[in-house]
C-alpha positions, 0 to 999 in steps of 0.5 A: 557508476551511478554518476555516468548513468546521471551524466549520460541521461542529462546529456542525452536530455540535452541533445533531444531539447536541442533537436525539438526546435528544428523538428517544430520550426515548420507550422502544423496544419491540422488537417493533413496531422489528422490524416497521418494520425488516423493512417497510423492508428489504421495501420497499426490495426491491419498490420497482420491483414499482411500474413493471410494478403502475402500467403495468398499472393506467394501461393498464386505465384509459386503454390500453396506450399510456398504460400504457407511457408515463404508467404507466411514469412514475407506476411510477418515481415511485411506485418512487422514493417507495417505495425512499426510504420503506423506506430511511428505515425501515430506517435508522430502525427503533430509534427510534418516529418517526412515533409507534408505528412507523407506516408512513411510506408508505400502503399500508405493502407494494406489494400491501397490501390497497387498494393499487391506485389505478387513474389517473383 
């Protein structure tokens, strides 16, 4: 048993020593690795800014009752989707993946320009 979990954890070490090459072939520019670093760290600090932002669009649209229990829903959702985005980027931020350090998630902030998107 221990001897399958030994192969299995050096093959699994193989495959990541192989991947690395590839992931940093391109040339770290600086500037924009800061960026991506700093709207990961942003992000994953307003995360929850997405509970209270979703109640109140869901309650202009459709009441307060569905504000304070489908928006609540869509407020952990959009939280949750937000956090792991921001900690990818943040883990992530030497290496230009998606290409030219795009945003992983649309609109990059909580309260970019458009980022409203009221439910329907």
């Amino acid at each position: 048993m221990r001897k399958i979990a030994v192969v299995g954890s050096l093959l699994a070490a193989l495959v990541l020593l192989v991947s690395v090459p590839r992931a940093s072939a391109e040339s770290m520019d600086s500037g924009k690795a800061f960026t991506k670093f700093t709207r990961g760290f942003v992000n994953i600090v307003t995360g929850w800014v997405e509970i209270p932002k979703r109640i109140q669009e869901t309650s202009q649209v459709s009441g307060a009752f569905a504000g304070f229990t489908w928006g609540v829903l869509r407020g952990i959702g959009y939280g949750f989707i937000r956090t792991a985005a921001g900690g990818y980027e943040l883990v992530s931020f030497p290496f230009p993946a998606p290409p030219g350090y795009e945003p992983v998630i649309q609109p990059e902030y909580v309260f970019s320009e458009g980022s409203t998107q009221p439910y329907k």
